[in-house]
N, C-alpha and C positions, 0 to 999 in steps of 0.2 A: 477484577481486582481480588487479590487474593483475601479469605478472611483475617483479621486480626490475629486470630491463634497463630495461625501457621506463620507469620511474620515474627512474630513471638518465639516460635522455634527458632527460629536462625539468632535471634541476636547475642549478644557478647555473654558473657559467663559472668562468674563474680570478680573473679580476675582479669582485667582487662588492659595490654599492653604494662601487665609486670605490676598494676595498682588493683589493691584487692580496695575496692568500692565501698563493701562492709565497713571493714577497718577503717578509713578511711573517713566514710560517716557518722560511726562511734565516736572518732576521736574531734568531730569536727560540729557536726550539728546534731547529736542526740539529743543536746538539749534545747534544740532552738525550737522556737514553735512555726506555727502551720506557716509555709511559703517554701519560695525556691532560691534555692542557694547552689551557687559554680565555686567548681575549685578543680585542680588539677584536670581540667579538661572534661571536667562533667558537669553537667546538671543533677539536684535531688532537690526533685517534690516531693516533701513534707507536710505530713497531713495530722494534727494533733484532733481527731475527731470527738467529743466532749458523747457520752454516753447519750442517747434520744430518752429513755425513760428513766424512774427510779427501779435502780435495780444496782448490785455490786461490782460486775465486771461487764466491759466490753464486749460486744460479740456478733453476730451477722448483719445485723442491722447497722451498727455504727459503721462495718467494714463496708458495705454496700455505700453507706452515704460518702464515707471518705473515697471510694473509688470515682463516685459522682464528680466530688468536689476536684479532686486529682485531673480527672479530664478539663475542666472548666478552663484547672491552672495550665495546663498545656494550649488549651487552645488561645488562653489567652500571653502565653508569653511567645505562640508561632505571630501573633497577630503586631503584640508589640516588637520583634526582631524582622519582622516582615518576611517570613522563613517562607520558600514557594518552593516549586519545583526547578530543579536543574533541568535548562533547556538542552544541554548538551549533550545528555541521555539519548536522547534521540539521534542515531549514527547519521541520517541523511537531513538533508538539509531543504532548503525552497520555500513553497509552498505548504507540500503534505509534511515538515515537520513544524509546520506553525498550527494547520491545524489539528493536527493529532496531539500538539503539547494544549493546545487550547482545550480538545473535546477531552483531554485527560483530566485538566484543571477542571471545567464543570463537572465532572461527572464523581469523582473524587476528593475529599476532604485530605488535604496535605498531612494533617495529623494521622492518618489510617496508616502512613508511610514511615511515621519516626518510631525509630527500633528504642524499645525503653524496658526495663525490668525491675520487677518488684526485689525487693531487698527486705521490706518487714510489713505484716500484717497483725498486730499482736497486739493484746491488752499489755499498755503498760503500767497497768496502776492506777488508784485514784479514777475508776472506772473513765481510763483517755484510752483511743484507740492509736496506735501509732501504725501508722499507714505510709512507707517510703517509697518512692520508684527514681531509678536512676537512670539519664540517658547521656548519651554522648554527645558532647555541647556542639561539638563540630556540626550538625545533623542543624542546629538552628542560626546557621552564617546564613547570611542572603544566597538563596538558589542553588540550593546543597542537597534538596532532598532530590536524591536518581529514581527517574522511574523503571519499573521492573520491565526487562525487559518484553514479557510476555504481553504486559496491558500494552507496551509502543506497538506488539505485531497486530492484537485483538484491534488497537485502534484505525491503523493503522489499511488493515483489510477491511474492516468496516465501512470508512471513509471513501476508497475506490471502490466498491460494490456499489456505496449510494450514487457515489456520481455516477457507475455505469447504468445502475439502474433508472436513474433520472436523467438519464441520455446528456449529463453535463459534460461533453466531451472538449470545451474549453481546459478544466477542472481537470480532468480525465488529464491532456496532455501537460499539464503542470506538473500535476503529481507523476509521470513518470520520467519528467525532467528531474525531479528530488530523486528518484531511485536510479540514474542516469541509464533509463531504457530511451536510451536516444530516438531507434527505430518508430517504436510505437509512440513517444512525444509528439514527432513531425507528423506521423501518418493523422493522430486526434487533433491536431493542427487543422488540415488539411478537411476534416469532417468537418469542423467548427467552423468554419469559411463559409462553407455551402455556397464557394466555388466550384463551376464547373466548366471543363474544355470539351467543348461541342466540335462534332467529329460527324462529317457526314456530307461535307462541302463537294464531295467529285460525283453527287448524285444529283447535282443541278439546284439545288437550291442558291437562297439569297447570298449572292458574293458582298455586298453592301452591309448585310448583318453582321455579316462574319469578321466583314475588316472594321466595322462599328468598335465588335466588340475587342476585338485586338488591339485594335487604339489603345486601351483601359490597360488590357491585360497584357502587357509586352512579355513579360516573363514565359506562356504559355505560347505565344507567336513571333517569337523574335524571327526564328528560324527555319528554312526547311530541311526536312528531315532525310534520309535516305531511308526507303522501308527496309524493315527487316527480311522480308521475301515477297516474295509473288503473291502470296496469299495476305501480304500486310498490305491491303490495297486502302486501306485510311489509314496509314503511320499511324495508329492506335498502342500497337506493343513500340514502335520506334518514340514514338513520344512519351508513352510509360517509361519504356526503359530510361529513353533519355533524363529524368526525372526519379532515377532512383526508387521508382512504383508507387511515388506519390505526388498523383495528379487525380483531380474527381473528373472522369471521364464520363462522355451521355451522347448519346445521339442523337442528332436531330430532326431524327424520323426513326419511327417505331418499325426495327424488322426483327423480333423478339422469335416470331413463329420460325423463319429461316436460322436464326442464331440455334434455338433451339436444336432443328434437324441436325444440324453440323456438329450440335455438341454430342446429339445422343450417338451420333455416328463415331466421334473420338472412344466416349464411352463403351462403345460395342468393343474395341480394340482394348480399350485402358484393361476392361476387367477378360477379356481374355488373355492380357499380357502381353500383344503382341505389334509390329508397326508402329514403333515409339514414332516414328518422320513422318507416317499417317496422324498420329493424333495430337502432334504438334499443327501440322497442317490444318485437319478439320476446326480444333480447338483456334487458332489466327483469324481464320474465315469467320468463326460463331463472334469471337470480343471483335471484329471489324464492322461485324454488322449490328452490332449491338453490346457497348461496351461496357453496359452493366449488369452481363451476364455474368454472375458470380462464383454460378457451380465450374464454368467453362474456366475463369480464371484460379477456383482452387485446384481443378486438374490439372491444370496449366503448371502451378506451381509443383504437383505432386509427379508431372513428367520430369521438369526440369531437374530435379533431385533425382530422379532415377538412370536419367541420363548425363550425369556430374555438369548440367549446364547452373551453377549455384546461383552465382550472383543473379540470376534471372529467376531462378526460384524465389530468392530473395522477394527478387521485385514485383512475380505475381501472388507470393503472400499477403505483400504489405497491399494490394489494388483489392484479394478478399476480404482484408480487414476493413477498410474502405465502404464495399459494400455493407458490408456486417456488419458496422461497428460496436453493437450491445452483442455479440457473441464471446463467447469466453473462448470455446470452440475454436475460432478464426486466431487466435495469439497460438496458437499449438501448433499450429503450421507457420507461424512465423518463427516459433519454436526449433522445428526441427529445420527449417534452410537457414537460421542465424547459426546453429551447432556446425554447419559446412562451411559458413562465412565470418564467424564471428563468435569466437565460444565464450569469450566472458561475459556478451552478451546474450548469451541463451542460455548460461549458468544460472545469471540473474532473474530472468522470463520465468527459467523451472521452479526459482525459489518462488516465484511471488504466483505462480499456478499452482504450486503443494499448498500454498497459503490459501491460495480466494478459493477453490474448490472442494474446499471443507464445509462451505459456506452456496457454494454457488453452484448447477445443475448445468450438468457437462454432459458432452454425450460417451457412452462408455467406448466408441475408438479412441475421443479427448481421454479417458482417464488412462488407457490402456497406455497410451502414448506416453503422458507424464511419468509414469510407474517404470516406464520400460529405459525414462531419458539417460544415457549417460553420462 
């Protein structure tokens, strides 16, 4: 929140919409004593502050107490009009702007926000301090006062770091329902489940289990699939894909060591640059025999982008976010295959990533990335 000063800079002049305020309060309440009085669209608090000692004229001390008193009267005529914040400040909607108008309202006094200006500080005689400030009445209608922009984004980032950092990824997918990152909403959907489609059935295990559990889950087993190749020998990417990259896929036997081999085998290729249909291949083999290899499916995504396959890039984005879900990292590669599939949504991804990683410990390819987005 900004200091009081600097909100003080910005507000109206003496002059305001053609009524000089001065004038104005001369001709209307110079002589009234201590209280507040509207007229012509304003409010003035008026403070007739009576000398603290024997002495002849007014002067720091009285000005300091009528400054006191002057707050008091503010706070207490926001209290009697029931003056709060405008909710409407806030551009997005849901969720994250109920709680962001919420953690703004605890954290802030409504009053720090009403723009108001002194007009007289001055002995007037008869050792009285006259103490005026004028504000613009409009500022105390019901739910009028706008928050600054800056505190909605402070709060706003705030809010999605805790949840990411408290793994509330319920939370996590609402609030990017409010900012409408569809993408990533369903994907922290999909974590918050702590569903998972078990993939592993053509190695002989329990057929009994399996139809068990597909009973339940028809959505994940309605159908069978055609694999995507040779090498999709547990419709693992045909099931992914079928599911738009968000499905929580696991195996139901551990070959992590083989997944491995296969991926570092892509990877020998990826970083020499060469055999993108090799390390498409090796990379199928590694996520069939183990579908929660996650570095196999961020390759996976960063082939697809290099060989214009997008909408697949897409979907092995969204299966490393999946694995990852507290990484910031993992949205940057959802990042760059939304920009080939979807740019108003990766316009919006780039804004809310210059945002949280001001804040939040990225890896410098992540920052490189952001820096360089178009």
């Amino acid at each position: 929140m900004k200091p009081i000063v600097i909100i003080l800079a910005l507000i109206f002049s003496q002059t305001v919409l053609g009524v000089d305020v001065r004038t104005l309060y001369m001709e209307k309440f110079s002589a009234s004593n201590t209280g507040v009085y509207e007229d012509n669209g304003f409010l003035y608090f008026v403070v007739k502050q009576q000398c603290l000692s024997d002495k002849k004229y007014s002067g720091t001390d009285e000005s300091k107490a009528a400054e006191l008193l002057f707050y008091e009267m503010l706070a207490n005529e926001l209290r009697q009009r029931n003056v709060s914040f405008n909710q409407s400040s806030i551009e997005f909607d849901g969720a994250l702007r109920e709680d962001v108008f919420n953690n703004i309202s605890k954290k802030y006094d409504a009053k720090s926000l009403v723009r108001h200006q002194l007009l007289f500080d001055r002995d007037a005689g008869h050792c009285v301090r006259e103490y005026v400030q004028v504000s613009d009445a409009k500022q105390f209608e019901k739910n009028q006062i706008k928050i600054p922009l800056s505190d909605i984004e402070k709060s706003k980032i705030e809010l999605l770091s805790q949840a990411l950092t408290e793994n509330n990824y319920s939370l996590l997918s609402s609030y990017f329902t409010s900012l409408n990152l569809n993408q990533l909403s369903s994907i922290y959907r999909e974590v918050d489940k702590q569903f998972v489609y078990p993939f592993g059935i053509r190695f002989g295990d329990d057929l009994n289990r399996f139809n068990s559990y597909c009973a339940e889950e028809v959505k994940y087993c309605s159908s069978e699939l055609a694999v995507l190749s040779q090498y999709d020998f547990n419709a693992v990417l045909s099931k992914v894909f079928n599911e738009k990259g968000v499905v929580n896929a696991i195996s139901l036997y551990d070959n992590q060591y083989v997944s491995d081999h296969y991926y570092l085998k892509a990877k020998s290729n990826f970083d020499k640059g060469i055999y993108p249909e090799k390390i498409v291949s090796y990379l199928t083999v590694a996520i069939n025999l183990q579908p929660s290899n996650k570095e196999a499916w961020k390759m996976l995504a960063s082939i697809y982008r290099a060989t214009g396959e997008y909408t697949l890039s897409l979907y092995a984005s969204s299966q490393y976010i999946l694995l990852t879900p507290s990484s910031v990292d993992s949205w940057v590669h959802l990042m760059k295959s939304l920009a080939l599939t979807n740019k108003t949504q990766a316009d919006k991804l780039h804004e809310l990533l210059v945002a949280i990683t001001k804040n939040t410990n990225v890896s410098p390819w992540a920052n490189e990335q952001i820096k360089e987005y178009l």
